[in-house]
N, C-alpha and C positions, 0 to 999 in steps of 0.2 A: 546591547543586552548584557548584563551583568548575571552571568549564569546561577548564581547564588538565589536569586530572584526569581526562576521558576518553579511556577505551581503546581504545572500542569505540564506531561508529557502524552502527546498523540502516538500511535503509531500505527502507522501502517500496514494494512497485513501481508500481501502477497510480494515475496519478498524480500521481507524485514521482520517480518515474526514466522511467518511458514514458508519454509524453503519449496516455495512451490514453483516457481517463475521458469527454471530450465522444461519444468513438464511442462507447465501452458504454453511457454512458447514455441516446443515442437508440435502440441495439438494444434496451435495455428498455425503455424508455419505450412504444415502438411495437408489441412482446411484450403488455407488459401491457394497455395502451388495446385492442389487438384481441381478446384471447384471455381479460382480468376484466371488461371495460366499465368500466374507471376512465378518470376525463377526464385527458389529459395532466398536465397541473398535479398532480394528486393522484396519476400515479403515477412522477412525477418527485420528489416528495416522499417517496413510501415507499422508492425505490428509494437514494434516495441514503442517506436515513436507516438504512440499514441497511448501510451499505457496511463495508470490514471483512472478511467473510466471504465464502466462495466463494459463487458467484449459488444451487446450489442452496440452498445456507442460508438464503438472503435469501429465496428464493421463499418458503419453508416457515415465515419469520416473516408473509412480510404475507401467505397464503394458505392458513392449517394446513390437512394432509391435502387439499390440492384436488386431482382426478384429471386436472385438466389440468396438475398443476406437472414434470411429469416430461417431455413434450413440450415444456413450454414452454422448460426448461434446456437440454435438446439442443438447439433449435432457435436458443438465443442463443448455446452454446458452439460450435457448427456455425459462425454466422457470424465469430463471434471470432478462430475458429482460419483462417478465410477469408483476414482482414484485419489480424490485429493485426502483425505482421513490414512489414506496410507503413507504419506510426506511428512516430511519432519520438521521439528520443531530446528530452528537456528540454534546451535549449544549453548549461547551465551542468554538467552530470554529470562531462562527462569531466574537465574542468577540475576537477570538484571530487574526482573521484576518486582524478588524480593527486596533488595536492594533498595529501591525506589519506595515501595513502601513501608519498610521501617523510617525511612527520612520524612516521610507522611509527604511524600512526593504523588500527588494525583496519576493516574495512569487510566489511557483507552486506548482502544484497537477501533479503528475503522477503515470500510474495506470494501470495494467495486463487486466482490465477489457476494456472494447472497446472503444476506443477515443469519437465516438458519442452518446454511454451510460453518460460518465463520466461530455461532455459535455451539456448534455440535463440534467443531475442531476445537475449541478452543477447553471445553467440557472433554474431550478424551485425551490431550494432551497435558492436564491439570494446574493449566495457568488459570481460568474461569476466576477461581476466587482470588487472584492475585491481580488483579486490573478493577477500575470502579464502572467501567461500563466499555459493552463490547458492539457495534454496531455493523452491519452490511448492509447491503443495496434491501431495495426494495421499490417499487415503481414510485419516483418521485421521492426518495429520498437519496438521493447519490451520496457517495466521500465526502465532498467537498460541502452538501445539506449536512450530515453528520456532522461536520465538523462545527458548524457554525451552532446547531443543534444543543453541542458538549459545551460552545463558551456560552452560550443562552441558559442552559438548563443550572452551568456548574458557575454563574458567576464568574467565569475567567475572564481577564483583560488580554486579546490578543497577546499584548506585547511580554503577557508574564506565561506564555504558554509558548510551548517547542514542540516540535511536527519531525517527525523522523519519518520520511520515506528515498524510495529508491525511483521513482520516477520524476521526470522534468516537468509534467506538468504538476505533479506533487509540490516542485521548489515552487513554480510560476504562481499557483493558487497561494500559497503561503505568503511570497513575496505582496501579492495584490492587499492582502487581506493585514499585514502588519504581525503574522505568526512570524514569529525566531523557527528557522527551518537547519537539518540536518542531512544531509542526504549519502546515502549510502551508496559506493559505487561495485554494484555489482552487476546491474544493466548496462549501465551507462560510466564514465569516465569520471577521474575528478577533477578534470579540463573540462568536461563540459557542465557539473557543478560548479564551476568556478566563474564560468562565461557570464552566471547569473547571478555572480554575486553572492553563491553559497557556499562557506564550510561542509566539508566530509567528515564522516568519523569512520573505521576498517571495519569497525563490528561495535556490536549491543554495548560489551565492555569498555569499549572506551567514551561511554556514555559516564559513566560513573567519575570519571576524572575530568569532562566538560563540563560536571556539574561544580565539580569542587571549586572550580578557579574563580 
């Protein structure tokens, strides 16, 4: 990919546009150590490993058919919707948002968490009219529908469109799919971005200087 060449930047939200991810991940953490008897450590491990996907889905990997996973998702998305409008925005977003479209560089947000969360944060935080479309879950529309969704709707060709997130299954769909991927290592390592074959960048800002080269 010859960076100059992209049309179109994705990004993803939890974790790369809203510093949310230390909160979710203690709300599961402490979900699952109470309600699976997993010791922290191990359910910090499954939890994150499976990021990506809206938490029901996650539940339903690391716990098939369990009769507590239905309680357990309302009781994380319960507190989510609590607290997440209180979380902050990464410093570098807006900056890079503007950024991005003065270059008439396309920009969206798409995100596991729920279309009218993502929108109502994205509206009190005042990026809203700095991206061309903002997208969340919604039954039967996951991330990864989204995404396919934006190159359908906006004429994008894969190959001229870049995907910035912080999870592994972020890089894996990307990879499948012929998206130029980014990945942020603030979950996850950039040894294990690497494993698969992805580039990292430290933050939003050094997006600006991946574009130039």
């Amino acid at each position: 990919m010859k960076n100059k060449n992209v049309k179109a930047v994705i990004f993803d939200f939890d974790g790369t546009i809203a510093d949310t991810m230390p909160f979710l991940t203690r709300i599961a953490v402490k979900l699952i150590t109470e309600k699976y008897g997993l010791s922290k450590g191990e359910a910090k491990h499954r939890y994150l490993e499976t990021t990506g996907v809206d938490f029901a889905t996650q539940i339903e990997i690391i716990f098939p058919n369990n009769p507590k996973n239905h309680e357990v998702v309302n009781a994380f998305e319960a507190k989510k919707l609590e607290c997440v409008f209180e979380l902050p925005l990464f410093p570098d977003v807006v900056s890079t948002l503007t950024h991005l479209k003065k270059k008439s560089v396309k920009t969206f947000i798409c995100s596991s968490t729920k279309h009218e969360i993502v929108l109502r944060y994205c509206k009190l935080k005042g990026i809203y009219t700095l991206v061309d479309g903002i997208f969340g879950y919604k039954a039967g529309f996951g991330k990864y529908d989204q995404i396919s969704f934006i190159l359908k709707n906006w004429r994008l060709e894969p190959t001229k469109v870049l995907f910035i997130g912080d999870s592994l299954k972020d890089c894996e769909f990307a990879t499948r799919n012929r998206i130029n991927f980014l990945g942020i290592p603030r979950i996850f390592k950039v040894e294990d971005f690497k494993k698969r074959g992805a580039s990292t960048i430290d933050n939003l800002n050094d997006l600006m200087e991946v574009l130039e080269e």
